[in-house]
N, C-alpha and C positions, 0 to 999 in steps of 0.2 A: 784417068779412069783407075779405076781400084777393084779388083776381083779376088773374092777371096771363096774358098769351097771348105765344110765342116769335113774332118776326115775322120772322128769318132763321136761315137754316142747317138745318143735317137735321132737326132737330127744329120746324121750323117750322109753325103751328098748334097746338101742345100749350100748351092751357088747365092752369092750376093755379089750385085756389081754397083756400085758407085758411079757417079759422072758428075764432075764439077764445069758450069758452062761459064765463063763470065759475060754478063749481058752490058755490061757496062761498068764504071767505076764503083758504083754502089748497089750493084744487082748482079746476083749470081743462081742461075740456074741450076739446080740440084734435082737428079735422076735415079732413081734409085731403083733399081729389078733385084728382086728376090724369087730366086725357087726353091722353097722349102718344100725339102722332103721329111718322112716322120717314119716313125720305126715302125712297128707291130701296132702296135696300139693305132698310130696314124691313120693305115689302112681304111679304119674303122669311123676314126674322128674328124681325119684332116681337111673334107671338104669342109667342116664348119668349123674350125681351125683354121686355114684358111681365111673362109669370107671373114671371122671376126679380127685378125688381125688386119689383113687388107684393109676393111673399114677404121679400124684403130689408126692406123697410119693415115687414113685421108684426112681424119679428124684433126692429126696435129700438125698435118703439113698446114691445114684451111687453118687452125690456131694460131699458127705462126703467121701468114698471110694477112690473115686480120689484123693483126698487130705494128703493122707495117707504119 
């Protein structure tokens, strides 16, 4: 597991933590939580900040899935 926290700049506070699973020799399950936090501006924008990167990331996790 791999945790790491921003400690300056807009983003400061946004925890990311990692998780490597292995499912077997040729598959490995990969877990990913993010709390993004956002500065001033955030406040304002971050719920839809947010949703569009959470989507952005499902997209390429299923990208890569496909590809399998």
């Amino acid at each position: 597991m791999l945790k790491s926290e921003i400690i300056d700049g807009d983003t400061k506070g946004t925890i990311l933590v990692i998780e490597l699973n292995p499912k077997s020799n040729s598959r490995t399950e990969i877990k990913i939580d993010v709390d993004i936090k956002f500065g001033k501006l955030g406040t304002i924008f971050g719920v839809f900040a947010k949703h569009k990167i959470k989507n952005e990331i499902n997209n390429l996790i299923d990208h890569f899935a496909k590809t399998e």
